[in-house]
Biopython code that builds the backbone (N, CA, C, O; Angstrom):
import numpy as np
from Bio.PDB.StructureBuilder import StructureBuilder

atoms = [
    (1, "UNK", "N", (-35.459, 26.902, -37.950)),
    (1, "UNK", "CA", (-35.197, 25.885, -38.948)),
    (1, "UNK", "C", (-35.563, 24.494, -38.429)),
    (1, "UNK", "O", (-36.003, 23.584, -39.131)),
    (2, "UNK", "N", (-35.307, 24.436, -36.996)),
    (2, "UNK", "CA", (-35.165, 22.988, -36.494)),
    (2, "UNK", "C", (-37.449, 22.777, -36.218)),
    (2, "UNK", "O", (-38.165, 21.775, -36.237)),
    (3, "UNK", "N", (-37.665, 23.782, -36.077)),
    (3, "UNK", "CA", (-39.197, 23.625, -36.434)),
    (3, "UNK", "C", (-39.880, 22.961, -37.558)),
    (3, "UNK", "O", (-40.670, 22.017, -37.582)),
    (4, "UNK", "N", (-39.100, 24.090, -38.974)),
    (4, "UNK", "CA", (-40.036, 24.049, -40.251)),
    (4, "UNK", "C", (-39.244, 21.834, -40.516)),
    (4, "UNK", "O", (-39.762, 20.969, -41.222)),
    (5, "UNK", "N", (-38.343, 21.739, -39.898)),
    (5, "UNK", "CA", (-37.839, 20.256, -40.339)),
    (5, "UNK", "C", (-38.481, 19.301, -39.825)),
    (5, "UNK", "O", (-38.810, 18.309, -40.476)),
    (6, "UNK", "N", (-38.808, 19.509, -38.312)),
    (6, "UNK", "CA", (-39.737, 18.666, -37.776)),
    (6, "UNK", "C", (-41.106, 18.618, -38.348)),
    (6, "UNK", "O", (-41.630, 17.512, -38.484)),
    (7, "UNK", "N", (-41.717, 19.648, -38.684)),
    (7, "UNK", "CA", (-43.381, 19.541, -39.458)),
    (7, "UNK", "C", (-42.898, 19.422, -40.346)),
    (7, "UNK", "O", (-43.491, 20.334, -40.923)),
    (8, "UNK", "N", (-41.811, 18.793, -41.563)),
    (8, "UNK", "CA", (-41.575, 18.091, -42.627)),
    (8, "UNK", "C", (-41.523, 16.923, -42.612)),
    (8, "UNK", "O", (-42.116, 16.184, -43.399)),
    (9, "UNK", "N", (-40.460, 16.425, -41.282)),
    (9, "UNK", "CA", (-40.776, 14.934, -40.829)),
    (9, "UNK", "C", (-42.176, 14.266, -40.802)),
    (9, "UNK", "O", (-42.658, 13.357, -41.476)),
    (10, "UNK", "N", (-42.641, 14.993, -39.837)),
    (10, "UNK", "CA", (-44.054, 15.048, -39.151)),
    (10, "UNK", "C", (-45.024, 14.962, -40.277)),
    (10, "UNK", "O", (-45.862, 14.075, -40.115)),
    (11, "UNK", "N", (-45.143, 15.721, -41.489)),
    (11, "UNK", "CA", (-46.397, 15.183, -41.929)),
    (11, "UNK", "C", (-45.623, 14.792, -43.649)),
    (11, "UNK", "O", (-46.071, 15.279, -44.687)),
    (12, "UNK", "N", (-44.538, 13.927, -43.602)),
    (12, "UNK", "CA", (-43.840, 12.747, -44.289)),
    (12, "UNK", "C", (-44.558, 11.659, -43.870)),
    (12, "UNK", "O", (-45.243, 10.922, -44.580)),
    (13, "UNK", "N", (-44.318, 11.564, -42.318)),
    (13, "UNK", "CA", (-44.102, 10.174, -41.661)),
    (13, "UNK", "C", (-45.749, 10.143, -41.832)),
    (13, "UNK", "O", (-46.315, 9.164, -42.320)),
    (14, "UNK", "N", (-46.374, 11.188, -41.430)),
    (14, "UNK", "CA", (-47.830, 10.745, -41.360)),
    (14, "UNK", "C", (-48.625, 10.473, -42.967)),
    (14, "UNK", "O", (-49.356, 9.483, -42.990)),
    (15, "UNK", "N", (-48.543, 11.103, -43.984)),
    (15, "UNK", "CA", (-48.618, 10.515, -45.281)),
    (15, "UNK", "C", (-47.872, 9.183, -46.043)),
    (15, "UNK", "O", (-48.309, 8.648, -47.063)),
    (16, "UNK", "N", (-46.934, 8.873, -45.481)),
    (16, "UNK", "CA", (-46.687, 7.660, -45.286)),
    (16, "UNK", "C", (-47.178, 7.033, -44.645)),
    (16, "UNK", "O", (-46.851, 5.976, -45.185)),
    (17, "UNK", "N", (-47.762, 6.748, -43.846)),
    (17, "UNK", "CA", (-48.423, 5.646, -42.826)),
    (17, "UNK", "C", (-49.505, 5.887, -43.308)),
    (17, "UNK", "O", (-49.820, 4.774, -43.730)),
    (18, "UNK", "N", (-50.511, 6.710, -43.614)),
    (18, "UNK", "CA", (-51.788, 6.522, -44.150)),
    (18, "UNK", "C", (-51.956, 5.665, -45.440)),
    (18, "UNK", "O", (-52.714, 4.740, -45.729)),
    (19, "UNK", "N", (-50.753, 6.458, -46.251)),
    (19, "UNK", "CA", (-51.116, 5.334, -47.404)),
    (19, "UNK", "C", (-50.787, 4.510, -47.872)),
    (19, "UNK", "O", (-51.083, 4.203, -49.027)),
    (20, "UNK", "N", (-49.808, 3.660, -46.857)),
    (20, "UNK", "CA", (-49.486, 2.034, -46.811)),
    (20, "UNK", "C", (-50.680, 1.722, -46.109)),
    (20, "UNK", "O", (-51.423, 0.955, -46.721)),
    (21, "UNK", "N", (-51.104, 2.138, -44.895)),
    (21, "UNK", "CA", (-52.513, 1.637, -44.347)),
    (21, "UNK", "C", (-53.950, 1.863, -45.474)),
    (21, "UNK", "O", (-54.766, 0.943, -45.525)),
    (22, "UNK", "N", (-54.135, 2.924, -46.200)),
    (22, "UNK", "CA", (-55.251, 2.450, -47.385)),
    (22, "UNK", "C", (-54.477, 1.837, -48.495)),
    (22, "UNK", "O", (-55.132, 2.094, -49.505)),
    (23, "UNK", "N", (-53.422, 1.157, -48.830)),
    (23, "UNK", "CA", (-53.379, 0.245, -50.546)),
    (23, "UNK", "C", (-53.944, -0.880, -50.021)),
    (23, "UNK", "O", (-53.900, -1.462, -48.937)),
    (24, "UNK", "N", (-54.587, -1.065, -51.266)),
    (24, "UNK", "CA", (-55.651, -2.268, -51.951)),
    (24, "UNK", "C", (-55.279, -2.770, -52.476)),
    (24, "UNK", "O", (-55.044, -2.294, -53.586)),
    (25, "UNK", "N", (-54.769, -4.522, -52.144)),
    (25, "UNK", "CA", (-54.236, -5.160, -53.240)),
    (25, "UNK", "C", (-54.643, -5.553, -54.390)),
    (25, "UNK", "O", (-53.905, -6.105, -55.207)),
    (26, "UNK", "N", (-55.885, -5.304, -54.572)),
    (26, "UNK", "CA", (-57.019, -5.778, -55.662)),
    (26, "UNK", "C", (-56.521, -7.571, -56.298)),
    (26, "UNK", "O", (-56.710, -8.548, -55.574)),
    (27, "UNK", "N", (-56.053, -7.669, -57.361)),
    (27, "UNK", "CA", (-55.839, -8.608, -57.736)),
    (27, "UNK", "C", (-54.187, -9.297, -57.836)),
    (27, "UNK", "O", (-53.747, -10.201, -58.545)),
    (28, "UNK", "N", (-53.633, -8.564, -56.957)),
    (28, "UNK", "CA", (-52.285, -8.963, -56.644)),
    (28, "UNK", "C", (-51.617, -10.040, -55.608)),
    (28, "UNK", "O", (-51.819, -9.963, -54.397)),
    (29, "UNK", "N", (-50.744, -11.122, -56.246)),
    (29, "UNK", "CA", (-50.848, -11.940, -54.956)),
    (29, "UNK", "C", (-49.950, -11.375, -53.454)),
    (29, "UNK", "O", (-48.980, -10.635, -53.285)),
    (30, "UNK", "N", (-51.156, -12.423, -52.224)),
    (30, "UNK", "CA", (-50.340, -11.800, -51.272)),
    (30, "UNK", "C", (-48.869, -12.714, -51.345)),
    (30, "UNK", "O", (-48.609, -13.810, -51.842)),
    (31, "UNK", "N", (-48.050, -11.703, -50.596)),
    (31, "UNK", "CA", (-46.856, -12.446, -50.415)),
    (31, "UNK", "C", (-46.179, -12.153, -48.838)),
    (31, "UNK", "O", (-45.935, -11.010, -48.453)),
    (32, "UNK", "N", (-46.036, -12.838, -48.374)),
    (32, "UNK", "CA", (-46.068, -12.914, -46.674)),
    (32, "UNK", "C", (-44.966, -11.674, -46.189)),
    (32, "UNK", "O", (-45.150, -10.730, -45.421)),
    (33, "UNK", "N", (-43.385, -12.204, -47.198)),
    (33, "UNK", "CA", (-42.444, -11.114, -46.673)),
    (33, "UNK", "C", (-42.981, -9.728, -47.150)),
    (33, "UNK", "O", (-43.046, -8.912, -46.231)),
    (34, "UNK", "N", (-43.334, -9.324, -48.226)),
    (34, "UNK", "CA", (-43.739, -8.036, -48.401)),
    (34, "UNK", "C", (-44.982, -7.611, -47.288)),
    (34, "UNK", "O", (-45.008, -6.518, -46.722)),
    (35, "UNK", "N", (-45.761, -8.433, -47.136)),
    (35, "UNK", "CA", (-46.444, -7.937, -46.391)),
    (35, "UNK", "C", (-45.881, -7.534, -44.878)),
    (35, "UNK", "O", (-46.396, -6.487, -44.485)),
    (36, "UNK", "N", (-44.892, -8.155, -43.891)),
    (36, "UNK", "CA", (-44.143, -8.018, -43.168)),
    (36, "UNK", "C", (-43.438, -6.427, -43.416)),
    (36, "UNK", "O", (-43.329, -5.643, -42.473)),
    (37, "UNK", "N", (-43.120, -6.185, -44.402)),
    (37, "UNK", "CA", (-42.188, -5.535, -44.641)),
    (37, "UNK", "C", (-43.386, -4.047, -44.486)),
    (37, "UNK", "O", (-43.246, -3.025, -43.815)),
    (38, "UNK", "N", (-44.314, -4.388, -45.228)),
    (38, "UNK", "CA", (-45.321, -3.170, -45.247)),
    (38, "UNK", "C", (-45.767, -2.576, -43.753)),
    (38, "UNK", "O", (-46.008, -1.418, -43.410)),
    (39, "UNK", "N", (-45.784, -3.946, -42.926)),
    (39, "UNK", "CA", (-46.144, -3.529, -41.720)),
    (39, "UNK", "C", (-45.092, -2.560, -40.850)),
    (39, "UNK", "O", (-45.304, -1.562, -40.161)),
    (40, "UNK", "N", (-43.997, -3.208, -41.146)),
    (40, "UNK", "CA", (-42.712, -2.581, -40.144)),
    (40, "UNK", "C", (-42.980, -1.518, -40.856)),
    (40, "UNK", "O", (-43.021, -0.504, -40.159)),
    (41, "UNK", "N", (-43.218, -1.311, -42.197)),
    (41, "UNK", "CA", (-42.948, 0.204, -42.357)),
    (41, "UNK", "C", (-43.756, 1.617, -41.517)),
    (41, "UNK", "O", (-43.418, 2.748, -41.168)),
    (42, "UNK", "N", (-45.382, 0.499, -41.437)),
    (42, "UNK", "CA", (-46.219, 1.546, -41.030)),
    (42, "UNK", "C", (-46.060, 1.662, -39.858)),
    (42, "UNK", "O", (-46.529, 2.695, -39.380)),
    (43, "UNK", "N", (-45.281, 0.590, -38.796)),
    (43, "UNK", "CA", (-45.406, 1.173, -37.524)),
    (43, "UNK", "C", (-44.220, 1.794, -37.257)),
    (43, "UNK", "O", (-44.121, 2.066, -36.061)),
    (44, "UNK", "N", (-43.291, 2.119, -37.916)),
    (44, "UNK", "CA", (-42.026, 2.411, -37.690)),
    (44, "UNK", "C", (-42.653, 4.021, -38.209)),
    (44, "UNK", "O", (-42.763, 4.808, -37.269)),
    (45, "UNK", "N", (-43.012, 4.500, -39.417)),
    (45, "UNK", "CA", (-43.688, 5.654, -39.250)),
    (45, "UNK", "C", (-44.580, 6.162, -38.815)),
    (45, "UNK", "O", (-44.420, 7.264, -38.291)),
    (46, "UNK", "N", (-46.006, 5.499, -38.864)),
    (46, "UNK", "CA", (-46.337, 5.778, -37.474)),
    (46, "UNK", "C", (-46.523, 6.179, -35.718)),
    (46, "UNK", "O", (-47.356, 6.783, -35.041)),
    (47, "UNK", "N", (-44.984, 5.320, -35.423)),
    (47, "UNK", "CA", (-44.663, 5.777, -34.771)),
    (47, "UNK", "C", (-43.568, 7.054, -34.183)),
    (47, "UNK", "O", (-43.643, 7.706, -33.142)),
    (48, "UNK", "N", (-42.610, 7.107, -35.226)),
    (48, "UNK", "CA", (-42.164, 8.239, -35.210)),
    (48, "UNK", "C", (-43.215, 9.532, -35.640)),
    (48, "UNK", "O", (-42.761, 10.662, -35.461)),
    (49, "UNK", "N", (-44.217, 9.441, -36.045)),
    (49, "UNK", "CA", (-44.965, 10.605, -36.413)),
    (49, "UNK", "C", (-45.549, 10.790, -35.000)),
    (49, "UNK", "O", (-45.365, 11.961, -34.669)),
    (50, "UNK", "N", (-46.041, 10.248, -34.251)),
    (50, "UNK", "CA", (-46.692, 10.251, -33.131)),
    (50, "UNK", "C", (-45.491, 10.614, -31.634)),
    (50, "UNK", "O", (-45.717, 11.067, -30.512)),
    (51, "UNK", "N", (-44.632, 10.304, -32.093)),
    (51, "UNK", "CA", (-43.258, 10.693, -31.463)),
    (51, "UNK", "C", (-42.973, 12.566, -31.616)),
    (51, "UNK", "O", (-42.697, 13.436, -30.790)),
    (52, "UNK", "N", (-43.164, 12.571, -32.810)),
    (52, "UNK", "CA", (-42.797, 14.260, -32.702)),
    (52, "UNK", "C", (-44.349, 15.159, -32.461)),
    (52, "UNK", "O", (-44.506, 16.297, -32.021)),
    (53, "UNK", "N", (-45.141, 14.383, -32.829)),
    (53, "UNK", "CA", (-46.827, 14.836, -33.058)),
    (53, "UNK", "C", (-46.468, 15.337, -31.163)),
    (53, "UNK", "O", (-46.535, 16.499, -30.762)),
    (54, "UNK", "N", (-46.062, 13.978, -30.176)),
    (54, "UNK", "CA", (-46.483, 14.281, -28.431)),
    (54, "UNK", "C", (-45.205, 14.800, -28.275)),
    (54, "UNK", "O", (-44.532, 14.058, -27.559)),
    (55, "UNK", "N", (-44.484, 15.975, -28.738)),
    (55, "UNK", "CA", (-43.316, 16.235, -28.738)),
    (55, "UNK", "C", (-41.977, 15.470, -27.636)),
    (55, "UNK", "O", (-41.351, 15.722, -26.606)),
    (56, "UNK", "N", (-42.082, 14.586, -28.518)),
    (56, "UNK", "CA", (-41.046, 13.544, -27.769)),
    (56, "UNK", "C", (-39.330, 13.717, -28.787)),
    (56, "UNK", "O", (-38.236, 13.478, -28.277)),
    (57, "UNK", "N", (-39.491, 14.076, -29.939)),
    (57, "UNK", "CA", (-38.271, 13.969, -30.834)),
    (57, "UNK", "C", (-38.677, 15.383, -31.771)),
    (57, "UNK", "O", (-39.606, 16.189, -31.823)),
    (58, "UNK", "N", (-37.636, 15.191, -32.322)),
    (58, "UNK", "CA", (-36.925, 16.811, -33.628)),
    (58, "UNK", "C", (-36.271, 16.207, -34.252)),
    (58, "UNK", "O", (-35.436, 15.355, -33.949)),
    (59, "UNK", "N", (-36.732, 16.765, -35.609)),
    (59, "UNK", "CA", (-36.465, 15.666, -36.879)),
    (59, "UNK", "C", (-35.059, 16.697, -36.986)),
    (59, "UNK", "O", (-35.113, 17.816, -36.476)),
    (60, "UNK", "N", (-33.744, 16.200, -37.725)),
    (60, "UNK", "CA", (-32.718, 17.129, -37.847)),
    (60, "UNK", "C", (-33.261, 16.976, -39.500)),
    (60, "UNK", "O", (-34.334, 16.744, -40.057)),
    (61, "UNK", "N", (-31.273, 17.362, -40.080)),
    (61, "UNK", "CA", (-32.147, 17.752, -41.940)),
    (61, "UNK", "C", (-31.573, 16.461, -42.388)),
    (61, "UNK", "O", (-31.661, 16.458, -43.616)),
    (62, "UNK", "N", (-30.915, 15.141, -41.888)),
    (62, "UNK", "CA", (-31.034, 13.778, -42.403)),
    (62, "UNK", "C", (-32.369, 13.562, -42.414)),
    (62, "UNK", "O", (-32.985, 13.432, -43.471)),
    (63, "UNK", "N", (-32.973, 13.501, -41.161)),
    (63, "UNK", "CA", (-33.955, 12.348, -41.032)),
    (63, "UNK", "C", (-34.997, 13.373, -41.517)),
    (63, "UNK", "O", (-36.062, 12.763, -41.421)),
    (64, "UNK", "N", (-35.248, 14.577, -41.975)),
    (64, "UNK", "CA", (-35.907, 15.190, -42.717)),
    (64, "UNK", "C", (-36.256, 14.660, -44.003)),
    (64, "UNK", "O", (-37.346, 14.439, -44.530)),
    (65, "UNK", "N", (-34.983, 14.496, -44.409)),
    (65, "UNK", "CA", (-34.777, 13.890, -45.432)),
    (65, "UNK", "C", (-34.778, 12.187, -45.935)),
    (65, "UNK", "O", (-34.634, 11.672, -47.044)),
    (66, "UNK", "N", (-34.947, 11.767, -44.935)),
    (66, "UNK", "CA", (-34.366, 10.370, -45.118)),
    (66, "UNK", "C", (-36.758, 10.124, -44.774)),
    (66, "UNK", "O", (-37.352, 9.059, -44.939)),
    (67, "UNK", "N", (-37.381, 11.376, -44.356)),
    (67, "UNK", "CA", (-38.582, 10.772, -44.381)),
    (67, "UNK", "C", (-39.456, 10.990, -45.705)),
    (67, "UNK", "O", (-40.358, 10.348, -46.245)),
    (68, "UNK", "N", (-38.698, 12.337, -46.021)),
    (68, "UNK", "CA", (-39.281, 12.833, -47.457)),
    (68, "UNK", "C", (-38.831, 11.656, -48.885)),
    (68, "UNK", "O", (-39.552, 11.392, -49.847)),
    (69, "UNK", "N", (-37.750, 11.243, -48.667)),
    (69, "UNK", "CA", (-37.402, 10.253, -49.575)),
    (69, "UNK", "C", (-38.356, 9.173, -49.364)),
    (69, "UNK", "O", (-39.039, 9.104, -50.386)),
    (70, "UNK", "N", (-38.761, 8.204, -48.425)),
    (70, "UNK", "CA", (-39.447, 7.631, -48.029)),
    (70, "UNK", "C", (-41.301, 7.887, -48.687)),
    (70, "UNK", "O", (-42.006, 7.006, -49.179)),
    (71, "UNK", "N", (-41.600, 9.065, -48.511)),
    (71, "UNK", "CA", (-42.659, 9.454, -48.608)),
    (71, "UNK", "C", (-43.002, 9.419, -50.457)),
    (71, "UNK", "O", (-43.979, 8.921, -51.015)),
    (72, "UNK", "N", (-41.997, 10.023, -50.988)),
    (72, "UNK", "CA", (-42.139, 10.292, -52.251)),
    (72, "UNK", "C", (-42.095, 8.627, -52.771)),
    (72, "UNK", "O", (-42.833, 8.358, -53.719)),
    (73, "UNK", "N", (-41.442, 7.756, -52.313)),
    (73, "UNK", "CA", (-41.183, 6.466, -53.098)),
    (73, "UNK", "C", (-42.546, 5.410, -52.494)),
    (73, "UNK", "O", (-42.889, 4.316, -52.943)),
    (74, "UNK", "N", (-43.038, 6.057, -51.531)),
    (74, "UNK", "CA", (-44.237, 5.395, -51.219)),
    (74, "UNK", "C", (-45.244, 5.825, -52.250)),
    (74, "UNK", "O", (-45.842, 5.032, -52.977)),
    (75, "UNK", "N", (-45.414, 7.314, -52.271)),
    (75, "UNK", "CA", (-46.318, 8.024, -53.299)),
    (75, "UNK", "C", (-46.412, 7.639, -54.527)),
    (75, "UNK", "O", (-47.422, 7.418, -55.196)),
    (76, "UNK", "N", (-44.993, 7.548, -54.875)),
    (76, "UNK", "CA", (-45.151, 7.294, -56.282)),
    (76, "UNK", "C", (-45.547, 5.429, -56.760)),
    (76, "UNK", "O", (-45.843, 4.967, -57.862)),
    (77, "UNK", "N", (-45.385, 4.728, -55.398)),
    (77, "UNK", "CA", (-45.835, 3.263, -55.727)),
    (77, "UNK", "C", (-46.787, 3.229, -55.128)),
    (77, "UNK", "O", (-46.684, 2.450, -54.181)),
    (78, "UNK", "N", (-48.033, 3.865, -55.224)),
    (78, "UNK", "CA", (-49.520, 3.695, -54.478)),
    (78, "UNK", "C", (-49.412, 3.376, -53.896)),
    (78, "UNK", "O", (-50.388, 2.636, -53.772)),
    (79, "UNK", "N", (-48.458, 3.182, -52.653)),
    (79, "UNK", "CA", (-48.398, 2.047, -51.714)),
    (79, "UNK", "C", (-48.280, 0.600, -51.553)),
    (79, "UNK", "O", (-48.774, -0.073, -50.648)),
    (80, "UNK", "N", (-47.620, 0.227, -52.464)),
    (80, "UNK", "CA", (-47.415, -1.004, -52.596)),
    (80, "UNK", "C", (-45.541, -0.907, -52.640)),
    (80, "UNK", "O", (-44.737, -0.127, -53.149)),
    (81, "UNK", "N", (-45.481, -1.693, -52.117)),
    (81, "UNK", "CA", (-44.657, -1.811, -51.073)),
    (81, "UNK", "C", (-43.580, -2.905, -51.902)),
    (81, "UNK", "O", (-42.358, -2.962, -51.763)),
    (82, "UNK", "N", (-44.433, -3.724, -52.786)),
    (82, "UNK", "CA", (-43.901, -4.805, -53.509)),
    (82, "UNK", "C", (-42.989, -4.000, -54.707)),
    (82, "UNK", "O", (-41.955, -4.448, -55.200)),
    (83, "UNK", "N", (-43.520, -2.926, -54.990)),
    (83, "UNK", "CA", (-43.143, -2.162, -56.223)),
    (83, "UNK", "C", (-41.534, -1.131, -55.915)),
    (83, "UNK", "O", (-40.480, -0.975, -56.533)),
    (84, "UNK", "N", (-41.962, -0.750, -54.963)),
    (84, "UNK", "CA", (-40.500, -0.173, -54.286)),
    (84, "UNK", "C", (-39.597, -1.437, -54.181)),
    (84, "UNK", "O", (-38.750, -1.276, -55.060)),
    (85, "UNK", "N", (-39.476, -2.024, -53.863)),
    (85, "UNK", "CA", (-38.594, -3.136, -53.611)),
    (85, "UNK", "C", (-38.343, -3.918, -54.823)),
    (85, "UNK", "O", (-37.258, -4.467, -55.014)),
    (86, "UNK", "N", (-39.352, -3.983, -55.672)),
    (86, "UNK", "CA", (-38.376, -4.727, -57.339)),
    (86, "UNK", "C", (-37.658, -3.414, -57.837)),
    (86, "UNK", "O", (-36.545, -3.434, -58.364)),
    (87, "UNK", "N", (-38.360, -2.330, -57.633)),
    (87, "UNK", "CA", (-37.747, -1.053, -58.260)),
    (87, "UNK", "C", (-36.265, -0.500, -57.827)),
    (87, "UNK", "O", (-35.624, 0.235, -58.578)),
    (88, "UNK", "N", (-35.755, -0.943, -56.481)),
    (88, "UNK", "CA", (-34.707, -1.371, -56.113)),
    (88, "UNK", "C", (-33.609, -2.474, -56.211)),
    (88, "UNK", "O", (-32.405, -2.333, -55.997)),
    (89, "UNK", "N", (-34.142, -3.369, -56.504)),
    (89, "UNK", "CA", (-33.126, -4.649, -57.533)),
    (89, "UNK", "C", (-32.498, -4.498, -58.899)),
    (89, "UNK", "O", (-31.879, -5.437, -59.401)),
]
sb = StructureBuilder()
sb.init_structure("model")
sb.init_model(0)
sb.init_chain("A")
sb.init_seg("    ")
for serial, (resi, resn, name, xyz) in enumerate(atoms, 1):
    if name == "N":
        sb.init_residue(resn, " ", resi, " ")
    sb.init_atom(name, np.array(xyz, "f"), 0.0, 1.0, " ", f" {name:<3s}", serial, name[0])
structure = sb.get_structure()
């Protein structure tokens, strides 16, 4: 079990970090804190993906979960980062 949770983490965290690293703001203004905010996100998953990728950590079934939540609310805001966060207010 503690396997199939970690390759859930594991390729959460990594579909998250890819696709905050490809959104295109096209015609949206920048805004400094969101952009901040986009960054911590990607290196904070990023780096935990690369954490269990060089088997350094084991995702339990929170942080299983707490990456899949993450992942889906990235997904569903193309990556924009601005959109999760009004969608939360």
């Amino acid at each position: 079990m503690t396997k199939t949770l970690t390759l859930l983490a594991l390729l959460s965290y990594a579909s998250t970090c890819l696709r905050l690293l490809c959104y295109r703001r096209g015609l949206a203004n920048h805004r400094l804190h969101i952009s901040l905010v986009a960054w911590l996100l990607i290196v904070a998953t990023g780096t935990s993906a690369l954490e269990i990728l060089l088997d350094h950590g084991r995702a339990s079934f929170g942080e299983a979960g707490i990456a899949l939540t993450l992942c889906y609310l990235v997904q569903r805001a193309q990556g924009n980062v601005a959109n999760i966060i009004r969608s939360i207010e």
